[in-house]
C-alpha positions as CSV (number, residue, x, y, z in Angstrom):
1,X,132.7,166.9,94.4
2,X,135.3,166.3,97.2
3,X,138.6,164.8,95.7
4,X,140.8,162.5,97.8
5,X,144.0,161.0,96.3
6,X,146.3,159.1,98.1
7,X,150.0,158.4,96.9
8,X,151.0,154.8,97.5
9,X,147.7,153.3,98.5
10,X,149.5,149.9,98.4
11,X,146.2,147.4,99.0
12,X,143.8,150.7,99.2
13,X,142.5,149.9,102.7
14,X,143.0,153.8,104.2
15,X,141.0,154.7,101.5
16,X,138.5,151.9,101.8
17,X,138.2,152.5,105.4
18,X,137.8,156.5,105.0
19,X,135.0,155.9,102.2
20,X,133.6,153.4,104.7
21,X,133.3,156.1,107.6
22,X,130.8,158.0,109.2
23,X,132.3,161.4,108.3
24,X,132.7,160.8,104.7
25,X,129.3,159.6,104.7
26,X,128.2,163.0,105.9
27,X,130.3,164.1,104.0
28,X,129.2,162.7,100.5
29,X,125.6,163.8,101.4
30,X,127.1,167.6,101.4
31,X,128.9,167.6,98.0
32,X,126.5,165.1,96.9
33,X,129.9,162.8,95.2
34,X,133.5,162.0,96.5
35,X,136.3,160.5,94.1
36,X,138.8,158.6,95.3
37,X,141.9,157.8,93.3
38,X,144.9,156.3,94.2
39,X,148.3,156.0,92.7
40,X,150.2,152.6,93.2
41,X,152.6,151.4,90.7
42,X,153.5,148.0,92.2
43,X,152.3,145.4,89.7
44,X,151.2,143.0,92.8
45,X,149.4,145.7,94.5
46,X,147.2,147.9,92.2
47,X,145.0,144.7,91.6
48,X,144.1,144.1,95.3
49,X,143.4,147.7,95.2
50,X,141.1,148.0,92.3
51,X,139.5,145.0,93.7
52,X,138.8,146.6,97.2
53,X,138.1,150.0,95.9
54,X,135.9,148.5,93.1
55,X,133.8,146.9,96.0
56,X,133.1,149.8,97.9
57,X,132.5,152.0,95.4
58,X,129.7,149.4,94.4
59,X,128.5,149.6,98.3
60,X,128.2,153.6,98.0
61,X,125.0,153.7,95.9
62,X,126.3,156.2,93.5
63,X,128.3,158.8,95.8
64,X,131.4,157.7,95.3
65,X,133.8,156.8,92.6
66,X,136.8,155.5,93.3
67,X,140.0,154.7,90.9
68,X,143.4,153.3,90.5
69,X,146.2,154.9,88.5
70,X,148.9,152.1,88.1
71,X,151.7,155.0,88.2
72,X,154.2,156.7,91.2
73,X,152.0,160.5,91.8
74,X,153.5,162.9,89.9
75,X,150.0,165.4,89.7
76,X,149.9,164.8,85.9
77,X,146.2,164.7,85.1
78,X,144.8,166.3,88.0
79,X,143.2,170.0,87.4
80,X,144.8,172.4,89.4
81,X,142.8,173.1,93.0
82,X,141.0,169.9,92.1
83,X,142.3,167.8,94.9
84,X,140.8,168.0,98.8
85,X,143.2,165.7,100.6
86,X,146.3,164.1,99.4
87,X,148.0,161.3,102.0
């Protein structure tokens, strides 16, 4: 699976716009899943997040699974080498 994490996602939109596009569509047919997981540890903004996120990973049919870790990025939890592109 390809493994995108962004650090601050605020309201998740880069990531709801990059799960939305063309190439990650391609993309997701190649590797057959993406995970998406952003880190935002403002209380007002994880839950528009997870909101967003949670409807787009309902759009993908499967492919893609997306999450919110209410927490700054610090790596904790992700396996070494497991991460494609960090923003």
């Amino acid at each position: 699976p390809l493994h995108i994490v962004e650090a601050g996602c605020a309201g998740g939109h880069f990531l709801a716009v990059l799960a939305k596009s063309h190439l990650l569509n391609e993309t997701a047919r190649a590797v057959t899943s993406v995970s998406l997981s952003c880190f935002e540890a403002d209380p007002k903004m994880a839950p528009a997040a997870q909101k967003l996120l949670g409807q787009v990973q309902s759009m993908s049919k499967g492919w893609l699974q997306a999450r919110v870790v209410r927490s700054l990025f610090t790596g904790v939890g992700l396996q070494p080498a497991s991460v494609d592109l960090v923003s």
